[in-house]
N, C-alpha and C positions, 0 to 999 in steps of 0.2 A: 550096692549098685541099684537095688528096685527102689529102695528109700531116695536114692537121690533124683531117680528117674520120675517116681510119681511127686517130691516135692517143687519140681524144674515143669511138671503139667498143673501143678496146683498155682504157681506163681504166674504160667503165661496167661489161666483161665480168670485170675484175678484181675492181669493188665488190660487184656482183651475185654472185659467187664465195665473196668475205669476206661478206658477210650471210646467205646460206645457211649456212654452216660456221658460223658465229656463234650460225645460232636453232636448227641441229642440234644442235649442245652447249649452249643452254638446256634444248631440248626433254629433252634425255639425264638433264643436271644435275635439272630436274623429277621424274622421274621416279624417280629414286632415293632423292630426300630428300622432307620435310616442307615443304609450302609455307608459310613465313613466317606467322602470325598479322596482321600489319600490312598484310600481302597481300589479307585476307579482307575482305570487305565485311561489316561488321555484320547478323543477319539483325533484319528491322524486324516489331515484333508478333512473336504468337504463331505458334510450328512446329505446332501439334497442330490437328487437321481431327478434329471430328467427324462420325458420319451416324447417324441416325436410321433403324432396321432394324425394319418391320413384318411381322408377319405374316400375308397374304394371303388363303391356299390352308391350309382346315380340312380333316381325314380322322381317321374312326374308325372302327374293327371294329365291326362288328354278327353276332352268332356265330348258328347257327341253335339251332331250337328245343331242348327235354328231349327225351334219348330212352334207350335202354339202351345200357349202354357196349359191349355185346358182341352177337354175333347170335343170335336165338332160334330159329334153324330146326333143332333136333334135339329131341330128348327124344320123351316123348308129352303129345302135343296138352292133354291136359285139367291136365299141370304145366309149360307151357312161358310162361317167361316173355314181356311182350306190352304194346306201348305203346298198347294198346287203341282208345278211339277220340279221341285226341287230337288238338285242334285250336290253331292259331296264329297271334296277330296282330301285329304288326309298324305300327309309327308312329315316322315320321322328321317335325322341324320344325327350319326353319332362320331364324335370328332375327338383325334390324338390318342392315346395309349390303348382306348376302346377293344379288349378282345371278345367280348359278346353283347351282341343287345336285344333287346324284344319288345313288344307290343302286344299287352296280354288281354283278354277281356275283361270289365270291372263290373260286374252285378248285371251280366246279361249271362244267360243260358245257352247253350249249346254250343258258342263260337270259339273258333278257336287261335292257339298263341300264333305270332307271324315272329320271324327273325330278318332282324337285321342284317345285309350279304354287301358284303366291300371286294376291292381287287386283290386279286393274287400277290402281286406285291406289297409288302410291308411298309415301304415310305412312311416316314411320321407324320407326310401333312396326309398322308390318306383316311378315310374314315370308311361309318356304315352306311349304307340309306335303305328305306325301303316308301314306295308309294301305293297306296292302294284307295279305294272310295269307300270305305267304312264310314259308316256314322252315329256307332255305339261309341261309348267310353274304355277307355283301357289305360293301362296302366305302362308306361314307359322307362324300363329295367335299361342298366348299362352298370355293366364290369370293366372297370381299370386292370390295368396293369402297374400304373406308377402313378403319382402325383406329377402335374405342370400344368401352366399356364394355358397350354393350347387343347386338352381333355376338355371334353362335354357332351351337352346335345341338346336339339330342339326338334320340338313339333311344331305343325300346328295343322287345324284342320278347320276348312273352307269349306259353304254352302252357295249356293247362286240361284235363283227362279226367276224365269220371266212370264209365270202363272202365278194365282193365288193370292193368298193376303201377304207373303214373304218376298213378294219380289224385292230385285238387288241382292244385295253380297254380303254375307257375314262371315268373319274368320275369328277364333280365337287359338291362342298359345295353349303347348301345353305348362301345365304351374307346379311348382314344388312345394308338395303340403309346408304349412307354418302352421304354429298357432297361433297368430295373429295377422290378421290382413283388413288396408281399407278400399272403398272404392269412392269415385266420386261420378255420379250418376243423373244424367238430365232430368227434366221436370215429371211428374206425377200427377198430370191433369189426366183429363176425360180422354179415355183411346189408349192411355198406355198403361203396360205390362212390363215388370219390374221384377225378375224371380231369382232371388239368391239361390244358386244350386251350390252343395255342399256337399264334398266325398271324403269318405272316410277310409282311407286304405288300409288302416290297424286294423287288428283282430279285436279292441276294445271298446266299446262304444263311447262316446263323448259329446256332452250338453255344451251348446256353441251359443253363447251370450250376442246380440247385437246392438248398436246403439247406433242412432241414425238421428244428425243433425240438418235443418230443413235450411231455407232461405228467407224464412216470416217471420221470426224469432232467433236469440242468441240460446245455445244449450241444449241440452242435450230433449229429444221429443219425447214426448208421452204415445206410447203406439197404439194404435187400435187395434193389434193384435200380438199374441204372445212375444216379449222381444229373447225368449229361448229355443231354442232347435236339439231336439235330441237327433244323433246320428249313428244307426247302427253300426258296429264292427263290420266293416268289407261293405257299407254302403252309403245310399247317397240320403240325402234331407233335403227337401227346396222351401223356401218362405218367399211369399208373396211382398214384398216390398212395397209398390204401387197400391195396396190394400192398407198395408200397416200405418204406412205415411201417408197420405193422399193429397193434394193439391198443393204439391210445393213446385215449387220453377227449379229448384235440382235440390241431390239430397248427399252430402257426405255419410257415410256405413260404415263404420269398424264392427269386423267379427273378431273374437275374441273363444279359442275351442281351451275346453276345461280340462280334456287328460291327453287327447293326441293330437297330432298337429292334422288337419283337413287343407283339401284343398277348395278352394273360393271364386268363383267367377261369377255374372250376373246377366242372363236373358231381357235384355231390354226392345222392346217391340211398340209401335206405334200406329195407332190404326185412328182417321177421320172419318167415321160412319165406316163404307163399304172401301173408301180411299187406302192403301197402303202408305204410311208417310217412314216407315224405314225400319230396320232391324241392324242389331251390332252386341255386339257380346263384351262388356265391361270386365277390364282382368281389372287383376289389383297393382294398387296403385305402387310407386317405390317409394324410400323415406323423404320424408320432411325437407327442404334444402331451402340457401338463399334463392337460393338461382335455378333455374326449371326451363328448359328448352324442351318444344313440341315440335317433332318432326313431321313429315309429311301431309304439308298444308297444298292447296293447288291454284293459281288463278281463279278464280268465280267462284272457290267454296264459298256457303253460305256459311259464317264462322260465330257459333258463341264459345267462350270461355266461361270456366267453373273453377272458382279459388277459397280453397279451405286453410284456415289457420287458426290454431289455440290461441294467438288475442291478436289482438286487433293491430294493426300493419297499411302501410301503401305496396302497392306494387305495380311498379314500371314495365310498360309492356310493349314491344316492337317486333315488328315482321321480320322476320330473317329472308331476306333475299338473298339471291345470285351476285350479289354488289354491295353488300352493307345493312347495313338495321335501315330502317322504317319506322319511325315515333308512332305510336299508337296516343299513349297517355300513362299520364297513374291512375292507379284506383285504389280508393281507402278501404279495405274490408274490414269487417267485424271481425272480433275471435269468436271462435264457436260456433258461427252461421256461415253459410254457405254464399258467393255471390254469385249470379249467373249474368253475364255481360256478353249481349252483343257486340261483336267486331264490324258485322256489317260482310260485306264481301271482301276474298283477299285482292290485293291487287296484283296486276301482272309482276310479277319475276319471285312472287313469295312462296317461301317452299315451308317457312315452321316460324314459330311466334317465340322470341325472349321476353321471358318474366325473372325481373327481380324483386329483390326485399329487402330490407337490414334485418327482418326474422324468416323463419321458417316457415314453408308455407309448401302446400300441394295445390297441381294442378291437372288440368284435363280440359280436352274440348272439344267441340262436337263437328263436322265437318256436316251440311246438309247439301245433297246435289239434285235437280227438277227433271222429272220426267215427264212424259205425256199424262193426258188425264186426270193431271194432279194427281201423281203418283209423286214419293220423294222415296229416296233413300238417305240416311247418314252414317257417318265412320266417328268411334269415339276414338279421340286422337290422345293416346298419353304422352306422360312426359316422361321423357328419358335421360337418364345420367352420363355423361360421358366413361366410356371404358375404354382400357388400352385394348382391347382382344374379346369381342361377340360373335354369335352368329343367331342364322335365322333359317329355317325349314320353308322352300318357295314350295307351295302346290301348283299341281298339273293345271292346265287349261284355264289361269286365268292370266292375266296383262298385269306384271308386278312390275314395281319397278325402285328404285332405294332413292331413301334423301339422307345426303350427309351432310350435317353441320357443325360446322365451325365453331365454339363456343368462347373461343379465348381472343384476345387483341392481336395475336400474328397470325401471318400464313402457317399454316402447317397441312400435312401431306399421308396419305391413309392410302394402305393397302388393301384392295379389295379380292377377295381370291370366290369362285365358282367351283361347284362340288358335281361333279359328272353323277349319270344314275348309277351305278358302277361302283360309288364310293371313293373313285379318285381326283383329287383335286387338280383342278388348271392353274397353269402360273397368274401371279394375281397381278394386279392392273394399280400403278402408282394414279391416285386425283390428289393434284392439291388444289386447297380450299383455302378462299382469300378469309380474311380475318374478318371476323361477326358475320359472315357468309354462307351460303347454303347453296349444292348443288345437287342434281338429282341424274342419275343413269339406270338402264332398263338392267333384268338381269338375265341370268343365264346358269340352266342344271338345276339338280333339286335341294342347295341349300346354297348361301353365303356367308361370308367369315370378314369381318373388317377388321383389320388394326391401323391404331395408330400409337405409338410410341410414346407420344408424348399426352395421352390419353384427354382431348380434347373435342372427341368428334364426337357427337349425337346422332342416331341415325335411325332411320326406323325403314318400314316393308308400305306401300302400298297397293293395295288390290282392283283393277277394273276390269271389263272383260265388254272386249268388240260387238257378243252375242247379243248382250244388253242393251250398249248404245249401240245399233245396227235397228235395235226396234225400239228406240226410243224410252228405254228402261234405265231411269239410274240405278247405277251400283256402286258401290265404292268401299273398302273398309280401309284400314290401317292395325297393323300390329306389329309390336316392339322387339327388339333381339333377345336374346340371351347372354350374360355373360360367360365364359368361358375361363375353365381352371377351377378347380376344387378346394374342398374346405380343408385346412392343415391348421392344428392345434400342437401345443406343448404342453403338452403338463408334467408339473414340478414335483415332487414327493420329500418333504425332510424326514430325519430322523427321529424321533422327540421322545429321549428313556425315560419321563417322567409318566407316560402312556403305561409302563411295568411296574409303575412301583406302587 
């Protein structure tokens, strides 16, 4: 019985021996070759996984007010230049799923965050607002709750003097960093001041490339000053433009930021001797298009145009009135160079200028208005894209009022809706707008919302203020909506087992 018991553990310690050595040299075998195709299990369905990627979490630079690019404490007093008694308002609204927003300080010291406050009511068309006279930079935060079309927000913050070398009106938007932005910006003679200001909201610093094409030449310019910008993490960089470039009749600028995206706007200021001839703050510009309508033109502005395109092109260009186009003309532009073209004055019922092309082309243009003393003010007027669904942030205490145009061959009809300070919206107000037409109404609360369905309508904000013309002060600016509705991406994922082998 032991004999057969230990020969029956000698045999299984044999087999258990050979079956190891066995799936050792499979395992070995495996691993050097290709496993068989007949080996593989069919995969069943689709390998690719899609997700749906929204975007949450809104932020835009809001830059502080006009002021002079340099400091005035030298000379003697009775010629020293002086931002006189200027003052600044500042209105943020935050619109559709918005459960928290803010306004935070950006590279100033001591001040502190403001929040955004809406009504007790949840309604969808209700939003946030908040209005205060700040004239730091800050930084404009907003949390979603869902993805849609009616989600957003805008600022913008407004300046006024009817002292100093700033007299008149300046307002700009606030902007959502990119890495890439252009502007197009009036002439660079004697008296004017040109200052790309540049903020960096990353914690990473980033060298910001520029290239600045003139009106005296095709191509790109040779600068007479550095064309790089370093910007630190959490701060701002400015380059002198009017220094770099000098004595052009206007100048197209693409920035170009090398690791995070910056945000971009440009201090433009003009001064005749001890004369103020105007201030306005240049955003950036939108892409390329055939077609380029400029809103908010007025009776007797003084009007030039500025038209950039990579080669050379005509472009047709006509007043937009309350009744139909207005033939202006064509104009042959260069690619690469800049043209600056008098319009002359608009005439009675014109509210915005159409430009086309058979290429692509940008535009912009300058609105100039006459005060006493040979004083001026001007408004850089952009061009705007038609969107089904914008809005725009009115400030306190100035004379705003909206131009809507019409961009297509029929009638069509735009919803305008007004945002109480409170946060809640008023029922909005049907205009229809006759075809290639343009009309203009005042507004009302601290922000407005346009739609149009058939997304057709260009519209922009214009700024004036009674104080001004009351003593003989031009003022005047214009600035452009926002779109509304957030960025939604998909991204695809396959499967691919040749990644294992």
């Amino acid at each position: 019985m032991t004999s057969n018991s230990t020969a029956a553990r000698v045999m299984r310690i044999i087999a258990a021996t050979v079956t190891s050595l066995v799936l050792v040299g499979a395992l070995a075998f495996l691993g050097v070759v290709d496993m068989p195709d007949w080996l593989v299990d069919p995969a069943a369905g689709t390998s690719a996984t899609s997700h749906r990627v929204v975007q949450e979490r809104l932020e835009s630079y809001c830059g502080e007010r006009m002021q002079l690019p340099d400091s005035t404490d030298w000379g003697d007093s009775d010629y020293r230049a002086s931002d006189g008694n200027i003052a600044s308002s500042a209105s943020f609204a935050a619109f559709g799923t918005v459960h928290a927003a803010s306004v935070t300080p950006f590279d100033v010291d001591g001040a502190k965050t403001a929040n955004l406050s809406g009504p007790a009511s949840t309604g969808s068309d209700n939003g946030m607002t908040l209005r205060d006279d700040n004239a730091y930079p800050r930084l404009f935060d907003a949390n979603l709750l869902k993805a849609d079309a009616e989600s957003g927000q805008a600022g913008i913050l407004a300046s006024r003097a009817t002292e100093g070398d700033l007299r008149g009106i300046s307002a700009a938007t606030c902007v959502v960093p990119a890495l890439s932005q252009s502007f197009l910006l009036p002439g660079t003679g004697t008296g004017s001041s040109q200052q790309l200001v540049l903020a960096n909201p990353s914690s990473k610093p980033t060298t910001v490339s520029v290239e600045v094409y003139g009106t005296k030449a095709a191509g790109k310019m040779s600068l007479a000053t550095s064309s790089n910008v370093t910007v630190r993490g959490n701060g701002r960089s400015t380059m002198d433009l009017s220094a770099a470039a000098s004595g052009q009749d206007a100048l197209y600028v693409k920035v170009a930021s090398e690791s995070t995206a910056v945000a971009a706007s440009v201090r433009v200021i003009v001064m005749d001797g001890l004369t103020p001839k105007g201030s306005d703050f240049a955003m950036p510009l939108g892409e390329a298009d055939t077609s380029n309508l400029i809103p908010s033109v007025r009776k007797g502005d003084k009007t030039t145009l500025y038209l950039y395109s990579e080669k050379n092109t005509t472009v047709r260009a006509s007043w937009v009135s309350d009744n139909g186009l207005i033939a202006l003309g064509s104009y042959n532009i260069k690619g690469q160079q800049v043209s600056a073209i008098d319009l002359g004055n608009a005439p009675s019922g014109a509210n915005g200028i159409q430009l086309d092309s058979d290429d692509q082309f940008q535009a912009e243009a300058k609105a100039t208005l006459g005060g006493s003393s040979g004083q001026e003010d001007f408004a850089l007027l952009p061009s705007v894209a038609p969107e089904q669904r914008s809005a725009i942030a009115l400030p306190d205490g100035y004379d705003t009022s909206l131009t809507l145009a019409n961009t297509s061959n029929a009638d069509t009809t735009a919803t305008v809706a007004f945002m109480d300070a409170d946060g809640s919206m008023k029922q909005g107000q049907q205009v229809t707008i006759k075809a290639n037409s343009a009309t203009t109404m005042n507004t009302d609360g601290v922000a407005a919302v346009v739609e149009c369905k058939d997304g057709t309508v260009s519209w922009g904000l214009r700024l004036g203020s009674g104080d001004l013309s009351g003593k003989k002060i031009a003022g005047v600016s214009t600035v452009a909506p926002t779109k509304l509705g957030v960025r939604v991406a998909r991204i695809t994922s396959t499967n691919d087992l040749t990644l294992v082998r």
